[in-house]
C-alpha positions in Angstrom: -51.7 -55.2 -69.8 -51.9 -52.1 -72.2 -55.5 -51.4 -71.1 -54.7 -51.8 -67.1 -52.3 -49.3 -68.0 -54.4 -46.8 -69.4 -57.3 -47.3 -67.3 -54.9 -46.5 -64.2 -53.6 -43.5 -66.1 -57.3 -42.2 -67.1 -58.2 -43.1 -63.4 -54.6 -41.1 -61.9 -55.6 -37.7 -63.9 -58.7 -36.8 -62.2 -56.7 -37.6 -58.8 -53.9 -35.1 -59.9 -56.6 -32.4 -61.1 -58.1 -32.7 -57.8 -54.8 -32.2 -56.0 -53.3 -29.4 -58.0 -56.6 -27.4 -57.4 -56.3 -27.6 -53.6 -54.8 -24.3 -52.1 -51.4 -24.6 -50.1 -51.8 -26.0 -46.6 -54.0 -28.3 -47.7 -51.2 -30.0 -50.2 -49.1 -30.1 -47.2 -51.4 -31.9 -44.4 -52.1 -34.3 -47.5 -48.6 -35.1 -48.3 -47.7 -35.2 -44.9 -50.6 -37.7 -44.1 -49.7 -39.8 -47.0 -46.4 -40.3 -46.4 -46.8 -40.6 -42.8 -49.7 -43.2 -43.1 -46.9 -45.1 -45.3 -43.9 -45.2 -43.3 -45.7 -45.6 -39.9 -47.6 -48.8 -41.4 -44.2 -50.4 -42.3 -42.8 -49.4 -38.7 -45.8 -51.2 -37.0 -45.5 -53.9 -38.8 -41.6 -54.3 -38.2 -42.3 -53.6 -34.6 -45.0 -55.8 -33.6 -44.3 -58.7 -36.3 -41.0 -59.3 -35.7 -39.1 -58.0 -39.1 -35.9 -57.1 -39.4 -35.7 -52.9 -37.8 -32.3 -52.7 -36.9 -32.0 -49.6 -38.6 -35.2 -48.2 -37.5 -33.5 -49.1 -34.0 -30.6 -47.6 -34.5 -32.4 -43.9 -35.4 -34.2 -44.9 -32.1 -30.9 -45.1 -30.1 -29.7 -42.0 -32.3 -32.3 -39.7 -31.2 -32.5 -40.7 -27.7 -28.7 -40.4 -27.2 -28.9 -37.1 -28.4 -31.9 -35.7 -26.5 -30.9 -37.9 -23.3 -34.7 -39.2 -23.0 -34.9 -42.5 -21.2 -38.4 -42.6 -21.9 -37.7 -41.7 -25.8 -40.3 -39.4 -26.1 -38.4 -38.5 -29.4 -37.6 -41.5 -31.4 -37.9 -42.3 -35.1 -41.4 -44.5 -34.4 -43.0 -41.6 -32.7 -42.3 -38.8 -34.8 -43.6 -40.9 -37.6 -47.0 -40.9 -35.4 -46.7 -37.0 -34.8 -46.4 -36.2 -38.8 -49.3 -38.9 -39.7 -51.6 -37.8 -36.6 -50.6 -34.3 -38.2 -51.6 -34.6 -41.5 -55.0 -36.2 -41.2 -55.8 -34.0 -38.1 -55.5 -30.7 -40.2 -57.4 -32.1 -43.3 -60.1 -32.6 -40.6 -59.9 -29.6 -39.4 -59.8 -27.9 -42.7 -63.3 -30.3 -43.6 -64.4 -28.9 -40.9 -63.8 -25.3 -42.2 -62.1 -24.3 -39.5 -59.5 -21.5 -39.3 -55.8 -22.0 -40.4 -54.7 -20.7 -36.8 -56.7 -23.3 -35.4 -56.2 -25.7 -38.1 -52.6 -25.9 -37.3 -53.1 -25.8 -33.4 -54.9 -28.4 -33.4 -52.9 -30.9 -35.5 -50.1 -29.9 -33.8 -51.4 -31.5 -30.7 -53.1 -34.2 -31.7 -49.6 -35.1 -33.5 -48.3 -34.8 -29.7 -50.7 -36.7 -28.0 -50.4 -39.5 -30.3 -45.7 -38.9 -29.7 -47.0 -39.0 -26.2 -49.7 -42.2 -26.4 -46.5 -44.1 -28.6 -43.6 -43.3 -26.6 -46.0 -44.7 -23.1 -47.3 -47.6 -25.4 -43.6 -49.1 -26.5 -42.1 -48.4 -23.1 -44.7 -50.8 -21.4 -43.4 -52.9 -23.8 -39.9 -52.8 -22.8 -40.9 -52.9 -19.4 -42.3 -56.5 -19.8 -39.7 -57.4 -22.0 -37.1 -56.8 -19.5 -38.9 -58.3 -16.8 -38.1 -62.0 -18.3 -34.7 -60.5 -18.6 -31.8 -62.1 -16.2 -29.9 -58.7 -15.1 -26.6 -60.5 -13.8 -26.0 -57.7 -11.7 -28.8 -58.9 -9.2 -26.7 -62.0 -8.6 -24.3 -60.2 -6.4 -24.0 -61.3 -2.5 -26.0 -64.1 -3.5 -24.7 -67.4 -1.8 -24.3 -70.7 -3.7 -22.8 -73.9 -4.4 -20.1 -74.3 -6.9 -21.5 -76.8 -9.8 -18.2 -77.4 -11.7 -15.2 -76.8 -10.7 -13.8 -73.3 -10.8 -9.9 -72.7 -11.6 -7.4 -70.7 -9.1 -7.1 -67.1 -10.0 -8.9 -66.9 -12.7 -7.2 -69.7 -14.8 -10.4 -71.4 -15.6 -14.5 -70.6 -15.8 -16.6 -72.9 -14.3 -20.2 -73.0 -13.2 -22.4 -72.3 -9.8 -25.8 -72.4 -8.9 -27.5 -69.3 -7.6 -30.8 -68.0 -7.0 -30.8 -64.9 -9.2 -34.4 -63.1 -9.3 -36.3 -65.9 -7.6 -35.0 -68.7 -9.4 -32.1 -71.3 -8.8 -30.0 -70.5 -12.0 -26.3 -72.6 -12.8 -24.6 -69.3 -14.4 -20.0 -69.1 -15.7 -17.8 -68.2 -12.8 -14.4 -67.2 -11.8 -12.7 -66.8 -8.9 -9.7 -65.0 -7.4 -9.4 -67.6 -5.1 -5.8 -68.5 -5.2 -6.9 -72.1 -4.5 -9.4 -73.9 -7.0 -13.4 -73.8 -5.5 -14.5 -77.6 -6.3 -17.9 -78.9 -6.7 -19.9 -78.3 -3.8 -17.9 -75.7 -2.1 -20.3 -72.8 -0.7 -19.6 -69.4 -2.4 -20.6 -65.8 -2.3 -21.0 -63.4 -5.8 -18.8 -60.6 -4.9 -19.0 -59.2 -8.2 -20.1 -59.4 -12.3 -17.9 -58.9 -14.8 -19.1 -56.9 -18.0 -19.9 -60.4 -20.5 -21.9 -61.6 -17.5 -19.7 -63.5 -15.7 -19.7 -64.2 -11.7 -16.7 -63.6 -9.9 -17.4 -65.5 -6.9 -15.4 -66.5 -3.1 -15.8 -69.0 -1.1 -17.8 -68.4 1.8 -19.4 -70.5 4.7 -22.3 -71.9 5.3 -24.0 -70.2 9.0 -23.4 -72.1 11.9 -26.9 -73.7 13.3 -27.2 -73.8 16.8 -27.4 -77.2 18.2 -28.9 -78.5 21.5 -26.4 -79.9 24.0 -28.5 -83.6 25.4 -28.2 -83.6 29.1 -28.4 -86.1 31.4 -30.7 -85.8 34.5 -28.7 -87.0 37.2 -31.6 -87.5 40.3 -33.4 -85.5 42.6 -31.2 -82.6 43.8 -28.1 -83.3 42.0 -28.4 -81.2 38.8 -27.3 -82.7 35.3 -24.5 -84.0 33.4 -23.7 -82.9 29.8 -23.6 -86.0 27.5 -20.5 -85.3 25.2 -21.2 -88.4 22.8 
């Protein structure tokens, strides 16, 4: 254990040689890489596997509140992309022995394109998220059928069925009915209350138009309506 020890130190003091003899910017666009490459590995991963980013969320929500982006161009995730796309773009640059003016113009934008590239990226992937999402505000001036039995004014929640983005769905109710709606009465979503609850009247089914038989009475004489 002693020797891993100082076999990593031995092997950590070139590393630190090599880094103190670098001149300014380049220590920044390496520390700024670095860290970036880090944190935006550990976002990825908590975004796309599944782990727990309520926090990383929360900075999400934070930022876009405050800039009033819908399509959170500035969120936590993509400025983490901006500052690693940053850092590695200017060492590049500076490989490259290009200018500092250039050096930082160009990292700048790459660090952009890649806000711009994440931002279009996770909205997509809200978009089909929320495509599988009920929205219970679509259910309103849908007609239905009452499934159980709804109380008078309120009193007690009960259940229809309604077809709610294209599919038959058996979603809570109330009514301001001052009469109970019963199982099978026909009803109309008049409105949704902010938990996701119908408020629903009873309506009518439309009247079908029916053919009246007639009777032919003979040659010349016309007919006679059959009212059985």
């Amino acid at each position: 254990m002693i020797l891993i020890f100082i076999n990593s130190f031995k092997s950590y003091i070139p590393m630190a040689e090599w880094f103190s003899n670098l001149d300014f910017l380049p220590k920044v666009y390496w520390i700024v890489a670095i860290t970036g490459s880090i944190i935006f590995a550990i976002v990825m991963v908590m975004a796309f596997v599944g782990g727990d980013a309520d926090d990383i969320g929360d900075i999400d929500a934070d930022l876009d509140s405050d800039v009033g982006a819908g399509f959170q161009f500035i969120s936590f995730k993509n400025l983490v992309g901006f500052f690693t796309i940053f850092g590695w773009s200017g060492i590049a640059c500076i490989d490259a022995g290009l200018s500092t003016p250039v050096t930082i113009v160009i990292s700048i934008i790459s660090g952009l394109l890649m806000m711009v590239v994440m931002a279009s990226l996770f909205y997509f992937i809200s978009k089909l998220s929320d495509s599988g999402t009920l929205n219970y505000k679509n259910a309103i001036d849908a007609v239905g059928e009452v499934y159980l039995t709804i109380g008078a004014d309120r009193s007690k929640i009960g259940k229809v069925s309604v077809n709610v983005q294209g599919t038959i769905r058996e979603l809570d109710a109330l009514t301001d009915s001052l009469t109970e709606l019963k199982s099978g009465t026909v009803i109309k979503v008049i409105d949704v209350t902010s938990n996701g609850i119908l408020i629903v009247d009873q309506t009518r089914k439309a009247i079908e138009a029916t053919v009246i038989p007639k009777k032919e009475l003979g040659e010349g004489k016309g007919y006679l309506i059959d009212n059985e």
